[in-house]
ZAMARGU-4260 file (C-alpha; in steps of 0.2 Angstrom, whole numbers, plus 5000, padded with zeros to 4 digits):
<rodrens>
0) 3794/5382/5237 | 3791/5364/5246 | 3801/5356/5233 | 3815/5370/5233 | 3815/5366/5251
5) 3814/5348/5250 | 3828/5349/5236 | 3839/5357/5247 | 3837/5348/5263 | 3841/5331/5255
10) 3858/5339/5249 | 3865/5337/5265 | 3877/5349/5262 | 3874/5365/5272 | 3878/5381/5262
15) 3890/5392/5275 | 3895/5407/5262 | 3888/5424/5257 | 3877/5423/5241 | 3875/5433/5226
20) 3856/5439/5226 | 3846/5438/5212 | 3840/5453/5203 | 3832/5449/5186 | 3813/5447/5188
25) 3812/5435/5172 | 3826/5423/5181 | 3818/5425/5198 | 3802/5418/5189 | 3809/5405/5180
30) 3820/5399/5191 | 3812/5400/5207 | 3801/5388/5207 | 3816/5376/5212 | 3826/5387/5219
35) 3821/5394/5235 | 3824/5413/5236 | 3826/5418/5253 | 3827/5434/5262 | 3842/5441/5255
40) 3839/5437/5237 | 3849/5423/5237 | 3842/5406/5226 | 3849/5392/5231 | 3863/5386/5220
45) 3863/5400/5209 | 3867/5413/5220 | 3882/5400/5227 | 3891/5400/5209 | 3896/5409/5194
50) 3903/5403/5178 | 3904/5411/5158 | 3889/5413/5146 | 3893/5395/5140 | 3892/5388/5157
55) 3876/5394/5159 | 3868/5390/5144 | 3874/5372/5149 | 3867/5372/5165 | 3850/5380/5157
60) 3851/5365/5144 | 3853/5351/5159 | 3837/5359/5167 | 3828/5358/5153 | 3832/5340/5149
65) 3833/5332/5164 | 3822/5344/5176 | 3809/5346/5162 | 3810/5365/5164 | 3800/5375/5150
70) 3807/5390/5142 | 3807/5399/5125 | 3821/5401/5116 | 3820/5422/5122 | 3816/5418/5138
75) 3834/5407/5138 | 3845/5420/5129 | 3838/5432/5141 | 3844/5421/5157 | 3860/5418/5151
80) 3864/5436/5145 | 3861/5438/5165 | 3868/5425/5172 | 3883/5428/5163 | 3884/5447/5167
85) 3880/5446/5183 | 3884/5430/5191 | 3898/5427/5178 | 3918/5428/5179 | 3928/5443/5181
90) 3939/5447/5165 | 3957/5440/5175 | 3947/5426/5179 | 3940/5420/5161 | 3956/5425/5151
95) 3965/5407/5156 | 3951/5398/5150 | 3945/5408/5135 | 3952/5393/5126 | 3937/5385/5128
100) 3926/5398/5120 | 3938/5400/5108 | 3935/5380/5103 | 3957/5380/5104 | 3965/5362/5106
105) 3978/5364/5119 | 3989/5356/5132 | 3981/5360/5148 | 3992/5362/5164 | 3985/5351/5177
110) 3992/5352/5192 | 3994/5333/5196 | 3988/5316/5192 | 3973/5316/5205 | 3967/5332/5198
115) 3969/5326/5182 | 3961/5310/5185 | 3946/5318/5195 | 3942/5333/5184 | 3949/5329/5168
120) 3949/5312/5163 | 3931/5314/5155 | 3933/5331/5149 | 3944/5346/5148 | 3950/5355/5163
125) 3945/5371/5156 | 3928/5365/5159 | 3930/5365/5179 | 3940/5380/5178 | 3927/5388/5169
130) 3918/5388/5185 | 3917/5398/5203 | 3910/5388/5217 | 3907/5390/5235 | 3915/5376/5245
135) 3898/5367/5248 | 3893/5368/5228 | 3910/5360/5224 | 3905/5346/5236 | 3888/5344/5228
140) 3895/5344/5211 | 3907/5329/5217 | 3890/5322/5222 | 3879/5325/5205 | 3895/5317/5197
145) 3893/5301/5206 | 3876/5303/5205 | 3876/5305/5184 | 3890/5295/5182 | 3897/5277/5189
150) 3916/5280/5182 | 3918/5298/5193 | 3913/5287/5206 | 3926/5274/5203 | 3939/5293/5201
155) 3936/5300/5216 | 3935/5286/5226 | 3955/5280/5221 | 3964/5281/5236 | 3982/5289/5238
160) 3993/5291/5250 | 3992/5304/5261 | 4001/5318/5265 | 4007/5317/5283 | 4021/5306/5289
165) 4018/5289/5296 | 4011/5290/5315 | 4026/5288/5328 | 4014/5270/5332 | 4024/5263/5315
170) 4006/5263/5307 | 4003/5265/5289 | 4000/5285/5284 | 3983/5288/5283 | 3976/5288/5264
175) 3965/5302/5256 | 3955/5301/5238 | 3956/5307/5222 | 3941/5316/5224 | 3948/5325/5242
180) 3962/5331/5233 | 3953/5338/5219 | 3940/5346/5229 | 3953/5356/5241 | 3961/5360/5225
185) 3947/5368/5218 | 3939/5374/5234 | 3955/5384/5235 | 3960/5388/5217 | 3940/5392/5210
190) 3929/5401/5226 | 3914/5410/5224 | 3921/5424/5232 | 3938/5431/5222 | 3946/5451/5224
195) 3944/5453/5204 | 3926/5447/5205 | 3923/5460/5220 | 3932/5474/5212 | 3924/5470/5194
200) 3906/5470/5199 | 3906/5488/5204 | 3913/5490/5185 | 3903/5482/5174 | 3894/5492/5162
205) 3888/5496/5146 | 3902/5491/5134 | 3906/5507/5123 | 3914/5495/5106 | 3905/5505/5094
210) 3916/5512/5081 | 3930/5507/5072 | 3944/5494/5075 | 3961/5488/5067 | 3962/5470/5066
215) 3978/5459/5063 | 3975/5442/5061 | 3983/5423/5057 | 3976/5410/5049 | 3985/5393/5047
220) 3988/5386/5031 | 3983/5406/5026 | 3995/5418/5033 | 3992/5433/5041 | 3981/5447/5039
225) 3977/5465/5042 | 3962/5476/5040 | 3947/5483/5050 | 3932/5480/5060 | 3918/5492/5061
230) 3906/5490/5076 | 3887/5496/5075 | 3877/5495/5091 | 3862/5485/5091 | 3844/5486/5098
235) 3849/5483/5116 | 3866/5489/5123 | 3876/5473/5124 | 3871/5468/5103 | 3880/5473/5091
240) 3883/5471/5070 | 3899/5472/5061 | 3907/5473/5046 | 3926/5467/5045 | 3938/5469/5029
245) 3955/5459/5028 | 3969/5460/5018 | 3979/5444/5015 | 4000/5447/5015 | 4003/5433/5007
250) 3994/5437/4991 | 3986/5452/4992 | 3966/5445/4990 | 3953/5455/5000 | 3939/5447/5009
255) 3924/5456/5019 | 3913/5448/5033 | 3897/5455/5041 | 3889/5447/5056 | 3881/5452/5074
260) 3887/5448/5091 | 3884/5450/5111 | 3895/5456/5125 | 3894/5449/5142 | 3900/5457/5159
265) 3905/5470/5147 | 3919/5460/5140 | 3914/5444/5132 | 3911/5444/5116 | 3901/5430/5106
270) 3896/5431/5090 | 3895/5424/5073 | 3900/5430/5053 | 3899/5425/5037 | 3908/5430/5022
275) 3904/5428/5003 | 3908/5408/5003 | 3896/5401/4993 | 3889/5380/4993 | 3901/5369/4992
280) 3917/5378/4996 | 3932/5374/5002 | 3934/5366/5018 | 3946/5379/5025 | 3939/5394/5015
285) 3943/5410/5024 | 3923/5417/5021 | 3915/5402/5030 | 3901/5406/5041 | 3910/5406/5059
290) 3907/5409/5078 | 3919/5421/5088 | 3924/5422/5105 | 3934/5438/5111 | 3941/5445/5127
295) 3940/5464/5127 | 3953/5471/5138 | 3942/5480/5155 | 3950/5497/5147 | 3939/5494/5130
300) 3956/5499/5120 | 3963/5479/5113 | 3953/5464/5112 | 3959/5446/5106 | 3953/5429/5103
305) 3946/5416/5088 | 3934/5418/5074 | 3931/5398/5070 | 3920/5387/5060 | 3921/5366/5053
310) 3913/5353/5060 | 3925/5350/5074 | 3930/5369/5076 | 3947/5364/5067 | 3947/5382/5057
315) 3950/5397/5063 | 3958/5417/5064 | 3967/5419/5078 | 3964/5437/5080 | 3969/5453/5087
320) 3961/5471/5089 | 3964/5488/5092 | 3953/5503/5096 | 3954/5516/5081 | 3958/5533/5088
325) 3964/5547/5080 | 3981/5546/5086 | 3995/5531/5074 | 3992/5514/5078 | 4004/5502/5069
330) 3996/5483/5069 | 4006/5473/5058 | 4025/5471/5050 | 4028/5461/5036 | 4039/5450/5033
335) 4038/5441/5053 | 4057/5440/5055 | 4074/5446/5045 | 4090/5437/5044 | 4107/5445/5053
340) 4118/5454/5040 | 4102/5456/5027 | 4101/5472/5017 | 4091/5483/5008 | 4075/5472/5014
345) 4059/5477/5011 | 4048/5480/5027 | 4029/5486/5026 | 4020/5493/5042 | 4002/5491/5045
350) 3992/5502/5053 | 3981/5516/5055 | 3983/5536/5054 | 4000/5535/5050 | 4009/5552/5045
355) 4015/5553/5029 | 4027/5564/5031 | 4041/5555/5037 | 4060/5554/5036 | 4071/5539/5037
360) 4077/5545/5053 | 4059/5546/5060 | 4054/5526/5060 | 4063/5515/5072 | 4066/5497/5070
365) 4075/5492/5084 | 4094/5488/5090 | 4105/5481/5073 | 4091/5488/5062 | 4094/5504/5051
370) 4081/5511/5041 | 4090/5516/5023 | 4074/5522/5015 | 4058/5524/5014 | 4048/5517/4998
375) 4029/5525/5000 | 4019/5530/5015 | 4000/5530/5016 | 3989/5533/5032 | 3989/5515/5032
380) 4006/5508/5025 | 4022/5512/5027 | 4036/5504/5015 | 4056/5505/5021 | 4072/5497/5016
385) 4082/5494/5030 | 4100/5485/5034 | 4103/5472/5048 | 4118/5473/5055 | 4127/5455/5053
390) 4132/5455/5072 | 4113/5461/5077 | 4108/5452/5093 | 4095/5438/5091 | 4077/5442/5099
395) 4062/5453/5096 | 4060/5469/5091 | 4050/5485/5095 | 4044/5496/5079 | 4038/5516/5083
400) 4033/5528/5072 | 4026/5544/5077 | 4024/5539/5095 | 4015/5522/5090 | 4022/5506/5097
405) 4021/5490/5089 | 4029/5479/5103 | 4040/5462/5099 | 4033/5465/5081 | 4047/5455/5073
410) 4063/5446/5079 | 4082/5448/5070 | 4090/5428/5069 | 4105/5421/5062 | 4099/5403/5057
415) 4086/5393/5060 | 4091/5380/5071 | 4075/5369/5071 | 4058/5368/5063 | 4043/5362/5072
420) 4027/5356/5065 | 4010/5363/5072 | 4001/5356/5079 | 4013/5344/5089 | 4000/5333/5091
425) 3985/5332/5080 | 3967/5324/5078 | 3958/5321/5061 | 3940/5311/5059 | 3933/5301/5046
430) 3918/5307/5037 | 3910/5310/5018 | 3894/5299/5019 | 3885/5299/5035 | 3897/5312/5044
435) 3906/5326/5041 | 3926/5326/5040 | 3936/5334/5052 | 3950/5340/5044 | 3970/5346/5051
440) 3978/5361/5045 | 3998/5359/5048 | 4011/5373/5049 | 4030/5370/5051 | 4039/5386/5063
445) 4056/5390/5062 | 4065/5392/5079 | 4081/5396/5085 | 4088/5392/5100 | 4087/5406/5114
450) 4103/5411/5125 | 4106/5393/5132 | 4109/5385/5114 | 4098/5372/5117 | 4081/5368/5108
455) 4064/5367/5114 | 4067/5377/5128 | 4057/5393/5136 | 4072/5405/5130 | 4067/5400/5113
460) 4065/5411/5096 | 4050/5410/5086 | 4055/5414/5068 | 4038/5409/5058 | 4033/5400/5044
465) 4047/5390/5037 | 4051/5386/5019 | 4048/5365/5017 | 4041/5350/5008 | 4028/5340/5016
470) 4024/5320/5016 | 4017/5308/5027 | 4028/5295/5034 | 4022/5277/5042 | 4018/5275/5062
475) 4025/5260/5065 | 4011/5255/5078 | 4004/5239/5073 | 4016/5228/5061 | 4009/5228/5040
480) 3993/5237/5046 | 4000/5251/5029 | 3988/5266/5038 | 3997/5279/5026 | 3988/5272/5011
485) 3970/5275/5018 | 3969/5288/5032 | 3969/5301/5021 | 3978/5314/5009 | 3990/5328/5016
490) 3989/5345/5001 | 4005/5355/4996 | 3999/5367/5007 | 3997/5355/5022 | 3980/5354/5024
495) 3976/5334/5030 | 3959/5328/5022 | 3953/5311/5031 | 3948/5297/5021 | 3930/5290/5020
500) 3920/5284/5038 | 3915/5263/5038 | 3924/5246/5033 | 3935/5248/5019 | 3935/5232/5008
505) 3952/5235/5002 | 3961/5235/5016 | 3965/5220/5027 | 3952/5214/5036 | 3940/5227/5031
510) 3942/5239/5042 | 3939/5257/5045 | 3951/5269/5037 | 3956/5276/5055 | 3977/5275/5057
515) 3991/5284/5063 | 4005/5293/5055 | 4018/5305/5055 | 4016/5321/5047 | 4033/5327/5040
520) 4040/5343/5034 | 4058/5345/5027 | 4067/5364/5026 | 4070/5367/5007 | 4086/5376/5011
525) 4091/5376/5031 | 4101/5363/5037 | 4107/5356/5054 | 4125/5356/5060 | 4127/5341/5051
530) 4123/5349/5033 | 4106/5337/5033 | 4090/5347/5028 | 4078/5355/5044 | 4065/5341/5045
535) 4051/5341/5060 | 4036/5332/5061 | 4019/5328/5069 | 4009/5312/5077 | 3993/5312/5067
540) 3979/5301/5073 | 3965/5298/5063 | 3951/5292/5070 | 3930/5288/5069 | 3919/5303/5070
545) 3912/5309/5085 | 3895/5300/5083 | 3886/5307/5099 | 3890/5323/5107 | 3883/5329/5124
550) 3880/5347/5132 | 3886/5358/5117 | 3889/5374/5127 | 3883/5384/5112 | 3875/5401/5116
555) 3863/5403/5102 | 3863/5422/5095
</rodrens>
């Protein structure tokens, strides 16, 4: 208690807000010992901030390694499973920054520069965001920042200009830091105290996932899929084990994964699965061992999220899933879009308990979209013709069959107007003798232009996959520095393989094989106003591995 106390008063930050006590004996126990528990419950610094189960099992990691804490591997999945229930986020509050589980690579939306420069110019701002604070723990996390680090020093101390007008006296307006900004912007966007963490503690329980759910899923460089997850509880009642079977659309193969996983707060899953790929496989096989991260909706009926695995995370389902109940579900429509004026196309619904006794007249496609006929019908598929009318109006449509919905499940276009290659931006590492390639899987997406006519605008069409050729192409950085003949190989498929890690005597100079280029696709058939092939492309950098990593936020299962 003496050092807790001592601990505390050298903070100089006095602690004004209500706590959340501490309940769990085994955390009181383990913790305690540096952080005071005072009359309420409270221990100091805990009971000030809540975060996901990642967060905690980095902050349970820095305790260990810099605090000298000692604690069993049980003893720490026990804290965290918790921590993360009961001092975690409410389910509105992690869904923005479930990308961070979910090991995506996105562009964050920063507010401005000085956040940007105070709470992201080391790591992702997901990471702060992945956080709620008191005003007081903010501060004191500004101050273990300086204290760990010399640069967030150098950050938060950048002065600006400040916001008020110039005194009448003529004198300069007054300047604020970096740091300032940041810390108001987080003291008000990231409190302790939130309405959806006060009404979701009162709901937190048990989560009730047993059973059977549809899945629908993408996979890039794959296509999409469509199958089943079944759910079998556990020893405890936040563990469970499951068994998932897909169905590729693009060619029909079948693959089945079993693995385990925990829910947090009663909506956060994590979990790991496996499938049948064996030593030596391919890099982007879609039965590679992987972790998942999904957000189960507070009503227990949908969840979504990533099932992902290589070295750098750089594989993964995008995944969706929904309950199984005895009433029709409909998950999946192939093919993603149809073309203005088509006829006599083939559509198949995926789903779940659908009737099989239907008319033509029973299925509705949408506006401009006629069912003709209907091929076969099985609880889980339905095949139709259908007409599209040539004047149908661009956007998504809404499949229904027997009172099952299937929102924005495909949209009617008349032309592709441009195609995009995904990602827009992408990363690739070196590796193959001390380290381990981190590969790039590339997708090109048609678009057409939304109601304004223009491209690359928020009124924009999403068609799908598009139809192209792929090559890299030369980024004219650095003059004769030829990086597309040693980076690495791009497949048919447009999946990027990086070149070997260390001096390469054949190039000039001997250097590493690190580069950058464009990656390339060309339409095989749609063309641009000016009769010229569809062509996008993506800024590749390929770069040295990632020799040191800090903090991985793993929870281990």
């Amino acid at each position: 208690m003496a050092q807790a106390s001592t601990q505390r008063s050298a903070t100089a930050v006095e602690e004004t807000e209500e706590g959340i006590p501490v309940t769990d004996p085994l955390t009181i126990e383990k913790c305690g010992g540096c952080h005071a528990r005072d009359a309420k419950g409270n221990l100091t610094r805990i009971s000030w901030v809540r975060t996901t189960p990642e967060g905690w099992s980095q902050a349970i990691k820095r305790m260990v390694r810099l605090n000298g804490m000692q604690l069993s591997g049980e003893d720490a999945r026990h804290i965290v499973k918790y921590l993360g229930t009961r001092h975690g986020l409410a389910p509105e509050e992690a869904k923005p920054v479930m990308y961070m589980a979910e090991r995506r690579l996105i562009d964050e939306q920063i507010p401005n520069e000085n956040v940007r420069q105070a709470c992201a110019a080391c790591h992702g701002f997901g990471q702060a965001m992945s956080w709620r604070r008191s005003k007081a723990e903010w501060q004191l996390l500004q101050n273990l920042h300086v204290g760990m680090f010399s640069q967030a020093d150098a950050q938060f101390r950048r002065t600006v200009e400040g916001p008020s007008a110039a005194p009448a006296s003529g004198e300069p307006a007054p300047k604020i830091t970096a740091g300032q900004i940041a810390l108001d912007y987080m003291v008000k966007t990231a409190p302790l105290h939130t309405a959806e963490w006060s009404t979701w503690q009162s709901r937190i329980r048990d989560p009730g996932i047993a059973g059977k759910w549809f899945v629908s899923a993408a996979l890039p460089g794959k296509g999409a899929y469509v199958g089943a997850m079944v759910i079998t509880p556990g020893k405890t009642p936040d563990a469970f084990t499951t068994t998932v079977t897909l169905k590729s659309l693009r060619d029909g193969t079948t693959l089945t994964r079993s693995g385990s996983g925990l829910v947090y707060a009663g909506y956060a899953w994590r979990g790991q699965s496996a499938g049948s790929a064996a030593k030596g496989a391919k890099p982007d096989d879609p039965s590679m061992a992987a972790r998942e991260a999904l957000w189960i909706a507070p009503g227990q009926q949908t969840a979504e999220g990533r099932w992902y695995w290589g070295e750098y995370h750089e594989f993964g389902f995008d995944v969706k899933l929904t309950r199984a109940t005895p009433a029709p579900a409909l998950i999946a429509v192939e093919p993603g879009a149809l073309k203005a004026g088509t006829r006599s196309a083939r559509i198949t619904l995926y789903g779940g308990n659908l009737p099989t006794d239907l008319a033509a007249g029973d299925l509705s496609l949408g506006s401009g979209v006629a069912v003709t006929r209907i091929v076969s019908r099985t609880p889980d598929q339905i095949v139709v013709e259908a007409d599209v009318a040539p004047d149908a109006a661009v956007g998504a449509r809404d499949v229904q069959v027997a009172g099952a919905i299937l929102e924005k499940a495909f949209p009617v276009f008349q032309k592709l107007d441009y195609v995009k290659v995904m990602p827009e931006t992408a990363v690739s590492r070196l590796g193959g003798i001390k380290f381990a390639k981190g590969y790039q899987q590339f997708e090109a997406i048609g678009f057409t232009n939304g109601r304004d006519g223009k491209p690359n605008t928020a009124d924009d069409i999403r068609i799908g996959p598009a139809d192209v050729t792929w090559n890299v192409q030369e980024f004219a950085s650095v003059t004769y520095d030829d990086d597309k003949q040693f980076v690495g190989a791009l497949s048919p498929t447009a999946l990027f393989t990086p070149s070997f890690e260390g001096p390469n005597p054949v190039r000039k100079f001997s250097r590493n094989n690190y580069g950058e280029v464009w990656v390339e696709a060309t339409a095989k058939t749609d063309k641009d106003k000016f009769g010229k092939p569809l062509t996008g492309r993506s800024d590749l950098g390929v770069t040295v591995p990632t020799y040191q990593r800090w903090d991985q936020p793993e929870v281990t299962q």
